[in-house]
PDB file of the backbone (N, CA, C, O) and the ligand in Angstrom, with CONECT records:
HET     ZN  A 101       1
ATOM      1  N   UNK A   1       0.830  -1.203   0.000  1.00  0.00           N
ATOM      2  CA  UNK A   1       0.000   0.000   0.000  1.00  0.00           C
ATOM      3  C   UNK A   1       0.862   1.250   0.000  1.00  0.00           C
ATOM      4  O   UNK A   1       1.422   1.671   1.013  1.00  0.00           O
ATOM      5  N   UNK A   2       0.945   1.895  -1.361  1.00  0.00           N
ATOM      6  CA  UNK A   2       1.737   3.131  -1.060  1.00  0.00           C
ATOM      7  C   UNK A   2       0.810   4.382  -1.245  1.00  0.00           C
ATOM      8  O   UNK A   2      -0.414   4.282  -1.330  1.00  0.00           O
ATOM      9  N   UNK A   3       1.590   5.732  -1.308  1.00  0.00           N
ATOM     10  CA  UNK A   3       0.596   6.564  -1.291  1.00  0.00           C
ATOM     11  C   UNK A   3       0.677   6.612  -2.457  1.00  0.00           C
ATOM     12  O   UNK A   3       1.577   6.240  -3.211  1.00  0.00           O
ATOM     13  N   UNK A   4      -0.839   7.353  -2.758  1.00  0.00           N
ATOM     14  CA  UNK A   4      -1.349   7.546  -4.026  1.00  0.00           C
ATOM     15  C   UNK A   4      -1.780   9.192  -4.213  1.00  0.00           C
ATOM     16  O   UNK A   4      -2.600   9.734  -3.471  1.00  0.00           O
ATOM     17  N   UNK A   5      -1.032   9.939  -5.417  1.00  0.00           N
ATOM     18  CA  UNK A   5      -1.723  11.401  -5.408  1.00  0.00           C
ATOM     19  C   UNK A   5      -2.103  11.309  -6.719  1.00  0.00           C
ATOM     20  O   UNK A   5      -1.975  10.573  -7.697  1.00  0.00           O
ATOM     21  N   UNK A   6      -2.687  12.466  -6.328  1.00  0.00           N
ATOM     22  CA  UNK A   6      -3.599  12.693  -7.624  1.00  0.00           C
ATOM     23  C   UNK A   6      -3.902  14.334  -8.069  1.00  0.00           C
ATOM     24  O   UNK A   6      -4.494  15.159  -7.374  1.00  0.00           O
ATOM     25  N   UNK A   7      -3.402  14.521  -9.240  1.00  0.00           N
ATOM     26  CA  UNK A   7      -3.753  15.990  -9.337  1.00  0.00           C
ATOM     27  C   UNK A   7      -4.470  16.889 -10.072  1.00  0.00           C
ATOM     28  O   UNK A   7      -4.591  16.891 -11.297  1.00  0.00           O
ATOM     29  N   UNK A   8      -4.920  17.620  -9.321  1.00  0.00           N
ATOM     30  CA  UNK A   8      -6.282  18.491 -10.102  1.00  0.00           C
ATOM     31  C   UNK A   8      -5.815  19.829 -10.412  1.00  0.00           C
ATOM     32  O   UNK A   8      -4.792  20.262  -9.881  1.00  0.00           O
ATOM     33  N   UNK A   9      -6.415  20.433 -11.138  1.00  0.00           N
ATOM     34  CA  UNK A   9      -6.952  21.896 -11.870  1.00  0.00           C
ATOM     35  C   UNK A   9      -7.827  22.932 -11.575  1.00  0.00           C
ATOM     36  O   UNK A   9      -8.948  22.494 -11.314  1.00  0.00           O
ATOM     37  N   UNK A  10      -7.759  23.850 -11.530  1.00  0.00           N
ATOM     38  CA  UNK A  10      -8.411  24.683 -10.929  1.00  0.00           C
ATOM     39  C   UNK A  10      -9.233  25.126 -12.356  1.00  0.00           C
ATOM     40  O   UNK A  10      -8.626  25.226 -13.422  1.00  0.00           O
ATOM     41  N   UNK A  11     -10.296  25.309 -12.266  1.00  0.00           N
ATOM     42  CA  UNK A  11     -10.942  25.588 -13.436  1.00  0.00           C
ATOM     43  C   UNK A  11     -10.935  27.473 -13.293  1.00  0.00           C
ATOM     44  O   UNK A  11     -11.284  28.299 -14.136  1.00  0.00           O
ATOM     45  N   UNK A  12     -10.440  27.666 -12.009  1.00  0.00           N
ATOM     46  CA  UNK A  12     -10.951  29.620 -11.736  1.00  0.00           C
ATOM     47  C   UNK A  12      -9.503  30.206 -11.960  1.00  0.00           C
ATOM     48  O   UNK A  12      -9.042  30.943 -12.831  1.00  0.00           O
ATOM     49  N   UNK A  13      -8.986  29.633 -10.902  1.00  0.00           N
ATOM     50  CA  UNK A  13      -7.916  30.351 -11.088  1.00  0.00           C
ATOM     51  C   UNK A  13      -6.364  29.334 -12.007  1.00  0.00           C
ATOM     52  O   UNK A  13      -5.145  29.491 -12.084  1.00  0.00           O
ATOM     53  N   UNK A  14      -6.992  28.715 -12.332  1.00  0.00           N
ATOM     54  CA  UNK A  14      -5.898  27.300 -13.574  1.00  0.00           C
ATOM     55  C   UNK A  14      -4.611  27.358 -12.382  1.00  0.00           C
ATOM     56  O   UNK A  14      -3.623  27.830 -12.945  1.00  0.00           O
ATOM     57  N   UNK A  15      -4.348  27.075 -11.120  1.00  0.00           N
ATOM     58  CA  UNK A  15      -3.827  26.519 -10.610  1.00  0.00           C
ATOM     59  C   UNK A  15      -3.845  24.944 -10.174  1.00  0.00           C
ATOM     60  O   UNK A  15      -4.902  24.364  -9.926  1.00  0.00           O
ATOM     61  N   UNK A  16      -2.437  24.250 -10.100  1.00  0.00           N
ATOM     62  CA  UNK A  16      -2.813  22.753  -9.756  1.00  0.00           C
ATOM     63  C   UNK A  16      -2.015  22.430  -8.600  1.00  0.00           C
ATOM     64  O   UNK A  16      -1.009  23.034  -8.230  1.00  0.00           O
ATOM     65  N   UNK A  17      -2.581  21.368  -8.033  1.00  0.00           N
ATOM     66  CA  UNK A  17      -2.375  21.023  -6.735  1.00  0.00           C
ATOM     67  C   UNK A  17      -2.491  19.495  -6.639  1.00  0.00           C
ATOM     68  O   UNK A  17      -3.191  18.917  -7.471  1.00  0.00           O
ATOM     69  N   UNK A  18      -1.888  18.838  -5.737  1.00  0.00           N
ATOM     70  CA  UNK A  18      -2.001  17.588  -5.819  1.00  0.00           C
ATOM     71  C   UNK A  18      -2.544  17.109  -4.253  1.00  0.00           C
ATOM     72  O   UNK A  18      -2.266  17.703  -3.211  1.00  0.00           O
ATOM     73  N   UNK A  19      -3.202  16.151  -4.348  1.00  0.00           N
ATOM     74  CA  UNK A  19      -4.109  15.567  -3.017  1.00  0.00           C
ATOM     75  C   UNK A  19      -3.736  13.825  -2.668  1.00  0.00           C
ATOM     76  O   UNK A  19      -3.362  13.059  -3.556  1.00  0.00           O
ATOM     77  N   UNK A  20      -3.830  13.613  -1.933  1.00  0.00           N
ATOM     78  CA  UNK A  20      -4.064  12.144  -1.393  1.00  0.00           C
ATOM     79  C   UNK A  20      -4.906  11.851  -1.909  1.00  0.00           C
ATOM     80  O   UNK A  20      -5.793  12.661  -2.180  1.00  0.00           O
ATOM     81  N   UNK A  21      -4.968  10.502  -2.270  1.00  0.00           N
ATOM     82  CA  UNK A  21      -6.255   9.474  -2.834  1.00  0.00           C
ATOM     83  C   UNK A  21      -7.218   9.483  -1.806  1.00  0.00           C
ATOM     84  O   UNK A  21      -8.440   9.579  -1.913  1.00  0.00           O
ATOM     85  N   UNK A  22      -6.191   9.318  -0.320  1.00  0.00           N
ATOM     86  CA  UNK A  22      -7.204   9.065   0.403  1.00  0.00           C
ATOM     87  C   UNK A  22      -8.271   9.999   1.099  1.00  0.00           C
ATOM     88  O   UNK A  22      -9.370   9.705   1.569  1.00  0.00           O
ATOM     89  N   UNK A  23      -7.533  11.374   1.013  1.00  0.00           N
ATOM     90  CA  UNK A  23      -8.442  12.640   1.470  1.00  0.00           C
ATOM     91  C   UNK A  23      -9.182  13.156   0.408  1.00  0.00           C
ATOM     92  O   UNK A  23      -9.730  14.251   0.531  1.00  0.00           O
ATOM     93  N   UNK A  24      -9.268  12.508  -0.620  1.00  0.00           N
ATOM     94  CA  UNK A  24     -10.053  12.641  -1.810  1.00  0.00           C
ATOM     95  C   UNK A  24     -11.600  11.887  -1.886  1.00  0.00           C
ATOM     96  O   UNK A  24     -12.654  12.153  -2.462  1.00  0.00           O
ATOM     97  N   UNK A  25     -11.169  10.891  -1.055  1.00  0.00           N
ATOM     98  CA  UNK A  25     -12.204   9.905  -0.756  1.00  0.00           C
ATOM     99  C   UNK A  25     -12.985  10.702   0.952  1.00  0.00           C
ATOM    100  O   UNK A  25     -13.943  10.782   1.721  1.00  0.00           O
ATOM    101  N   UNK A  26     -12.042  10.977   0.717  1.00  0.00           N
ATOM    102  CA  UNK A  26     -13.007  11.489   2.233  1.00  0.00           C
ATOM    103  C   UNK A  26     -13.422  12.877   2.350  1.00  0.00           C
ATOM    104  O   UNK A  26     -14.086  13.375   3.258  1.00  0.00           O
ATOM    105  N   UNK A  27     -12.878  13.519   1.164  1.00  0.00           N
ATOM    106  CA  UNK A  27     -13.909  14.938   1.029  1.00  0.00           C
ATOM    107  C   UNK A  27     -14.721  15.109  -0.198  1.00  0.00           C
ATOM    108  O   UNK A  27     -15.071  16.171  -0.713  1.00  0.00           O
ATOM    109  N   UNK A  28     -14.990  13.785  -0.621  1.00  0.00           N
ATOM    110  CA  UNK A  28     -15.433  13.147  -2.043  1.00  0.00           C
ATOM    111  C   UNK A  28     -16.830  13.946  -1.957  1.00  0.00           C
ATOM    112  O   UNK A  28     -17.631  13.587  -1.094  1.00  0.00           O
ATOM    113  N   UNK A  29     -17.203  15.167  -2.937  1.00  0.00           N
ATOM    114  CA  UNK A  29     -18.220  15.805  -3.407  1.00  0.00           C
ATOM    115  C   UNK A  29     -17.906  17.328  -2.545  1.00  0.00           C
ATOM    116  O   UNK A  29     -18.779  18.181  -2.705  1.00  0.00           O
ATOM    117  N   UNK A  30     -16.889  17.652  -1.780  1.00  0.00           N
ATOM    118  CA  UNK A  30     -16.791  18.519  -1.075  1.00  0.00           C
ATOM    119  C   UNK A  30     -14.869  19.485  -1.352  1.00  0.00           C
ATOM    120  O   UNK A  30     -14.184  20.357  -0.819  1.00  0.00           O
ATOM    121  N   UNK A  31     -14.826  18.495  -2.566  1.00  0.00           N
ATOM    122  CA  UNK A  31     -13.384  19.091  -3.087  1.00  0.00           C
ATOM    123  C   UNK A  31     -13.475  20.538  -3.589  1.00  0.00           C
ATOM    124  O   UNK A  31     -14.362  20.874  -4.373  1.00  0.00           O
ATOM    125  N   UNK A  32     -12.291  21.626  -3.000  1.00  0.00           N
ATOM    126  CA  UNK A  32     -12.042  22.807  -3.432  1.00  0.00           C
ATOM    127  C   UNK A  32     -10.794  23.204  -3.730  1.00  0.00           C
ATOM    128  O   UNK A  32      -9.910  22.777  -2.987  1.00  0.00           O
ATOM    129  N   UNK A  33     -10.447  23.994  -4.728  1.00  0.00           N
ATOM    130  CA  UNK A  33      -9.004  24.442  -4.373  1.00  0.00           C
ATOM    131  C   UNK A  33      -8.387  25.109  -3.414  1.00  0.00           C
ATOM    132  O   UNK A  33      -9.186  25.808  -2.790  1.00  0.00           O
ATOM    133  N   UNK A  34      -7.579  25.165  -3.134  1.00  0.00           N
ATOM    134  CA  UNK A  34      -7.089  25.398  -1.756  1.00  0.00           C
ATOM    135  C   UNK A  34      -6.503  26.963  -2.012  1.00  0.00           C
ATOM    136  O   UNK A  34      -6.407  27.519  -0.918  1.00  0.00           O
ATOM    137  N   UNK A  35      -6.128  27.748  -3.002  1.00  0.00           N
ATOM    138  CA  UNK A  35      -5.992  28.675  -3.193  1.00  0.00           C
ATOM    139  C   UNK A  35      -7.043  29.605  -3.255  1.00  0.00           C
ATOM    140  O   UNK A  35      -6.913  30.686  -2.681  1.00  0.00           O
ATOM    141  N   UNK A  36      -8.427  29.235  -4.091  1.00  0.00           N
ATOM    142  CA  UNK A  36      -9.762  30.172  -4.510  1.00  0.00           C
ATOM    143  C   UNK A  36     -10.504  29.559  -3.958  1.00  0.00           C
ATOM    144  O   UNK A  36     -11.511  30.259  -3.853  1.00  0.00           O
ATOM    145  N   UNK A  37     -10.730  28.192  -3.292  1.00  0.00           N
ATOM    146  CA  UNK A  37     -11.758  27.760  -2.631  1.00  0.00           C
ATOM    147  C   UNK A  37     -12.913  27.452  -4.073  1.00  0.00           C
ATOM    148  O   UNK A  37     -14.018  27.133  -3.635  1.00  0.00           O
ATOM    149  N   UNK A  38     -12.879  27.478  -5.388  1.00  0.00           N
ATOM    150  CA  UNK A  38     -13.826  27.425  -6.191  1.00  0.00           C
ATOM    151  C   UNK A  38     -14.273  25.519  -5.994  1.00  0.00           C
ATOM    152  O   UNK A  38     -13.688  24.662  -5.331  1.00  0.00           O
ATOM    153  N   UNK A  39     -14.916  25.460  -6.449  1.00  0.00           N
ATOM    154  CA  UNK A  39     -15.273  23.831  -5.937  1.00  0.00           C
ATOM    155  C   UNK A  39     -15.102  22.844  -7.649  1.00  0.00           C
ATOM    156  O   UNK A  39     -15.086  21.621  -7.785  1.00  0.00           O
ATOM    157  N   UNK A  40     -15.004  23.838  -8.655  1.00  0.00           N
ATOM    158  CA  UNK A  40     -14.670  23.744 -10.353  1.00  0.00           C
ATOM    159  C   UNK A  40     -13.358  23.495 -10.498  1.00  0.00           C
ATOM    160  O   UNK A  40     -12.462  24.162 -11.016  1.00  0.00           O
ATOM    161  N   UNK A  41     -13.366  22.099  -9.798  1.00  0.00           N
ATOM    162  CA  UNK A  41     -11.885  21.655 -10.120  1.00  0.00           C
ATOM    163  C   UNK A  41     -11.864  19.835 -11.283  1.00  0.00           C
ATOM    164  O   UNK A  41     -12.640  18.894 -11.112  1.00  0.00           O
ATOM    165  N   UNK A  42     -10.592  19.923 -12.477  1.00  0.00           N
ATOM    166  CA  UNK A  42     -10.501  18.829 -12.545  1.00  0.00           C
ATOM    167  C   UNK A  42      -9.321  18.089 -12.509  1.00  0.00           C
ATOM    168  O   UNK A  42      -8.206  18.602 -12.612  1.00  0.00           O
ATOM    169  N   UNK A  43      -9.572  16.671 -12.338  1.00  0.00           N
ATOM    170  CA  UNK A  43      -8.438  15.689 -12.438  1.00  0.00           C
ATOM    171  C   UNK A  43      -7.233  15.737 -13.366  1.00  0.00           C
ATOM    172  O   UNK A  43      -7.528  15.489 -14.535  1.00  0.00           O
ATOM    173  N   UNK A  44      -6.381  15.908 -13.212  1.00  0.00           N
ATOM    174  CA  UNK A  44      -5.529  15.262 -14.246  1.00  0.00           C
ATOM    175  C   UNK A  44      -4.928  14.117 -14.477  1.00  0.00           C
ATOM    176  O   UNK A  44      -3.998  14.032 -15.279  1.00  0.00           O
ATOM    177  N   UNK A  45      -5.304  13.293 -13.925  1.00  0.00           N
ATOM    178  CA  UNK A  45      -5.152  11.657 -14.144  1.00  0.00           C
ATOM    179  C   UNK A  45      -3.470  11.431 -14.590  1.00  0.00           C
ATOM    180  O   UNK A  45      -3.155  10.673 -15.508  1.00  0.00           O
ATOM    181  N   UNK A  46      -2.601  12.107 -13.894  1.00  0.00           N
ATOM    182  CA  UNK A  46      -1.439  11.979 -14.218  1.00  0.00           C
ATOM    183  C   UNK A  46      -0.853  10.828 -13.201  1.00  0.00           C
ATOM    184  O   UNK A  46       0.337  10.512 -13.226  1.00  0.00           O
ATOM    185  N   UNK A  47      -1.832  10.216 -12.278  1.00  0.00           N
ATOM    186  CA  UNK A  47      -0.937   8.746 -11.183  1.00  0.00           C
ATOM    187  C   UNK A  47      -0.329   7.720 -11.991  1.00  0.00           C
ATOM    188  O   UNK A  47       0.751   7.148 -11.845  1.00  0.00           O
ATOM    189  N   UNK A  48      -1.016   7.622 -12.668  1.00  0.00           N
ATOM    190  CA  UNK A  48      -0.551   6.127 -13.913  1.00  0.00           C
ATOM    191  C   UNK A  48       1.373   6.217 -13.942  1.00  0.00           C
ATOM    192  O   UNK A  48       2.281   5.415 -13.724  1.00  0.00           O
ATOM    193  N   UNK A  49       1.277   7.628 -14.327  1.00  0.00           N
ATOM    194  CA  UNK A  49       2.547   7.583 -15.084  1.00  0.00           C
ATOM    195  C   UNK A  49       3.412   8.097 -13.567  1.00  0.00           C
ATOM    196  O   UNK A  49       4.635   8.063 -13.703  1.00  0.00           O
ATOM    197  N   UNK A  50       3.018   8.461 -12.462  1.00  0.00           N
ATOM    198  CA  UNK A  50       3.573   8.280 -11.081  1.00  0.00           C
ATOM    199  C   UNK A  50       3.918   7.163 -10.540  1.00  0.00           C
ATOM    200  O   UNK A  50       4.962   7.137  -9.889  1.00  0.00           O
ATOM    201  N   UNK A  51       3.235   6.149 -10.663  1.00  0.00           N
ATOM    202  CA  UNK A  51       3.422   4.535  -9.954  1.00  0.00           C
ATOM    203  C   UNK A  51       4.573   3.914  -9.676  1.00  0.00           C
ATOM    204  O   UNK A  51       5.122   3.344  -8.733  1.00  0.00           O
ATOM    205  N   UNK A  52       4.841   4.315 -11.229  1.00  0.00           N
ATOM    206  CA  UNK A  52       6.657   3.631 -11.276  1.00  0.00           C
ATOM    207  C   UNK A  52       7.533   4.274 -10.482  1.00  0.00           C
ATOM    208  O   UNK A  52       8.666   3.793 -10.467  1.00  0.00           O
ATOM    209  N   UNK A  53       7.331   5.238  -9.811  1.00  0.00           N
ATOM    210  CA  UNK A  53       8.111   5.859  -9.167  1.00  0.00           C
ATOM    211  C   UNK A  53       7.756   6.135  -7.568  1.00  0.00           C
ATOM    212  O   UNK A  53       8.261   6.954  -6.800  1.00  0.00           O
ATOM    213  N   UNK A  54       6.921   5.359  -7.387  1.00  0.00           N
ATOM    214  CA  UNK A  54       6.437   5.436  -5.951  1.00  0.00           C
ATOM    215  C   UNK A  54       7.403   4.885  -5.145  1.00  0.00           C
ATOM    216  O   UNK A  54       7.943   5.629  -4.326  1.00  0.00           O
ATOM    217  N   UNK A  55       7.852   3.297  -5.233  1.00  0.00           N
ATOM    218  CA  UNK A  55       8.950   3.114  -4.817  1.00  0.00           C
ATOM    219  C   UNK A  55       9.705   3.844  -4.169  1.00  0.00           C
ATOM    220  O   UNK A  55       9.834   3.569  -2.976  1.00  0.00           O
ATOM    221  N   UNK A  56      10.573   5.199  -4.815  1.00  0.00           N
ATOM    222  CA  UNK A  56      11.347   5.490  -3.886  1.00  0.00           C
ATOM    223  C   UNK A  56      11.151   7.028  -4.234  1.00  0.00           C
ATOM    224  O   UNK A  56      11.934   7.821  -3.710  1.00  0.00           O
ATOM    225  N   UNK A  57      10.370   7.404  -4.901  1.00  0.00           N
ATOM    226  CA  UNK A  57      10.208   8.587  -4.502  1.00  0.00           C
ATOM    227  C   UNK A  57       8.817   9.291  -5.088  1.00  0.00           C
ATOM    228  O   UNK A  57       8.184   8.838  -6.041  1.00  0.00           O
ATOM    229  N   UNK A  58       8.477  10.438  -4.367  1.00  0.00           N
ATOM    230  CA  UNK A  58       7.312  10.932  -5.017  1.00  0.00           C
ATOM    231  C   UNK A  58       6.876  12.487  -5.800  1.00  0.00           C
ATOM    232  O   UNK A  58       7.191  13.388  -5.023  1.00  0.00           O
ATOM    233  N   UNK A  59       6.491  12.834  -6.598  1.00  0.00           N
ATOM    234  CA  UNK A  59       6.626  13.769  -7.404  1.00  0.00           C
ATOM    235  C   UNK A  59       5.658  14.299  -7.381  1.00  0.00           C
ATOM    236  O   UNK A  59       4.660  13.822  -7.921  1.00  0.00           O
ATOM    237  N   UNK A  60       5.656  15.829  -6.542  1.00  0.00           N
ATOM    238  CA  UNK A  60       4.757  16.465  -6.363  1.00  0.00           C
ATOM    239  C   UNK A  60       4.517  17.888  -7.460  1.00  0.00           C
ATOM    240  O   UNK A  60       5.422  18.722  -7.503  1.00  0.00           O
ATOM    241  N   UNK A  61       3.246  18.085  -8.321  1.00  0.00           N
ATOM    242  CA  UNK A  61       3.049  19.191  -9.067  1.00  0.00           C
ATOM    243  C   UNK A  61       3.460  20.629  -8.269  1.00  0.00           C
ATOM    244  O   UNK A  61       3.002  20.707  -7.129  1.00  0.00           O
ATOM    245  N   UNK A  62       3.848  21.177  -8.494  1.00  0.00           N
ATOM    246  CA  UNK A  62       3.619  22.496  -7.391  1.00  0.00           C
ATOM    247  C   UNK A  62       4.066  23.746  -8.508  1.00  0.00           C
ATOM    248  O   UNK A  62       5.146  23.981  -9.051  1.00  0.00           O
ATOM    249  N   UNK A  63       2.481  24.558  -8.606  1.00  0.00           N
ATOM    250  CA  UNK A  63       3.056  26.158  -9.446  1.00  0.00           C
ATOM    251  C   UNK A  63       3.353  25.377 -10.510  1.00  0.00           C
ATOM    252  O   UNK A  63       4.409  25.571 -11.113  1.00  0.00           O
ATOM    253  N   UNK A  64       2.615  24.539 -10.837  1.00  0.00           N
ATOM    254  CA  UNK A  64       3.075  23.941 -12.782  1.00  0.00           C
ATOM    255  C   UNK A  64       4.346  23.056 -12.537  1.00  0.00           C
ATOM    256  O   UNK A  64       4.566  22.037 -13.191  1.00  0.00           O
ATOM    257  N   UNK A  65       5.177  23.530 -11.529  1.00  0.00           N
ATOM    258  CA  UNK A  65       6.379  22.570 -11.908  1.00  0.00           C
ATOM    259  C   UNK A  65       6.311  21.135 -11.106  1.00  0.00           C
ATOM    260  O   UNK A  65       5.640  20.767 -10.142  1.00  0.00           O
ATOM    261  N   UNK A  66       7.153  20.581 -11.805  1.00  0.00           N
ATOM    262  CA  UNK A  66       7.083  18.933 -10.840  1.00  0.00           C
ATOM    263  C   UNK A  66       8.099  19.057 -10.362  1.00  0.00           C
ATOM    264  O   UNK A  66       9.070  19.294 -11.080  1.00  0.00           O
ATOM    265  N   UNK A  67       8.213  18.954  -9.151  1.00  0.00           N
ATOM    266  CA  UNK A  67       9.063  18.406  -7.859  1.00  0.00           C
ATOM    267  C   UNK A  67       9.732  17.148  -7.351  1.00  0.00           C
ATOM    268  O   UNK A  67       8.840  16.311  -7.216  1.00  0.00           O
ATOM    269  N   UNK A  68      10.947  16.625  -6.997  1.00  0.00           N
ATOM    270  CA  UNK A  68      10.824  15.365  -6.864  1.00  0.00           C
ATOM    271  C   UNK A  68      10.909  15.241  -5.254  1.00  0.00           C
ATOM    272  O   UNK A  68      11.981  15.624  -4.786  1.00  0.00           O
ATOM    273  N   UNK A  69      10.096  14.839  -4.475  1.00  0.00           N
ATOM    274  CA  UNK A  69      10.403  14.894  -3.031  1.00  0.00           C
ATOM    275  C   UNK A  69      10.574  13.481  -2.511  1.00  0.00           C
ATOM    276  O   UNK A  69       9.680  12.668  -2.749  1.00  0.00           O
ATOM    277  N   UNK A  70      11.553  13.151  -1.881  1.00  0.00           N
ATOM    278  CA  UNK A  70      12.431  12.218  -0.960  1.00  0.00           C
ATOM    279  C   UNK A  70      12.031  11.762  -0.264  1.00  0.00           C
ATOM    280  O   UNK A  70      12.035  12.424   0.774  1.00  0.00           O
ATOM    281  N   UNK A  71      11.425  10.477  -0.157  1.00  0.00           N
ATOM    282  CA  UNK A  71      10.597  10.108   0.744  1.00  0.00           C
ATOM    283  C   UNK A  71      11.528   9.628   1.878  1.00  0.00           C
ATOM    284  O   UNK A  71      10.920   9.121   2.820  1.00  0.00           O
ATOM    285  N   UNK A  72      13.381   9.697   2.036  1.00  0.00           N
ATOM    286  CA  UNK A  72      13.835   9.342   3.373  1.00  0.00           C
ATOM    287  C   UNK A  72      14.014  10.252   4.419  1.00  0.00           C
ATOM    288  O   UNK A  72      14.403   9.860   5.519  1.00  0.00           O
TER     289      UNK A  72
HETATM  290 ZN    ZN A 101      -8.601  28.099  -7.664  1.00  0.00          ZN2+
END
């Protein structure tokens, strides 16, 4: 069981942000962006191509750019 993110779009202000699978599930119909609070957010289904890299590390979107953060 590793973690799983997932990242969305801001449809207001086109900022993206990335979330836990699992706090996704648990604010499931109550998702906002965390910058504008607009609730017009979508997925970008970019985990697929994350997986392979869960292992040993995880790659967070932030401000458009991807990040690689260290999980030791
Ligand atoms: Zn926003």
């Amino acid at each position: 069981m590793g973690k799983i993110y997932s990242s969305y779009k801001c449809t207001g202000c086109k900022k993206e942000f990335v979330l836990l699978t699992e706090d996704i599930e648990k604010f499931k119909g109550y998702l906002a962006c965390p910058y504008c609070n607009n609730r017009n957010i979508k997925s970008l289904k970019v985990e697929d191509s994350l997986k392979e890299c869960m292992n040993e590390r995880v790659y967070k979107k932030v401000h458009g750019a991807i990040r690689q953060v260290s999980q030791k």
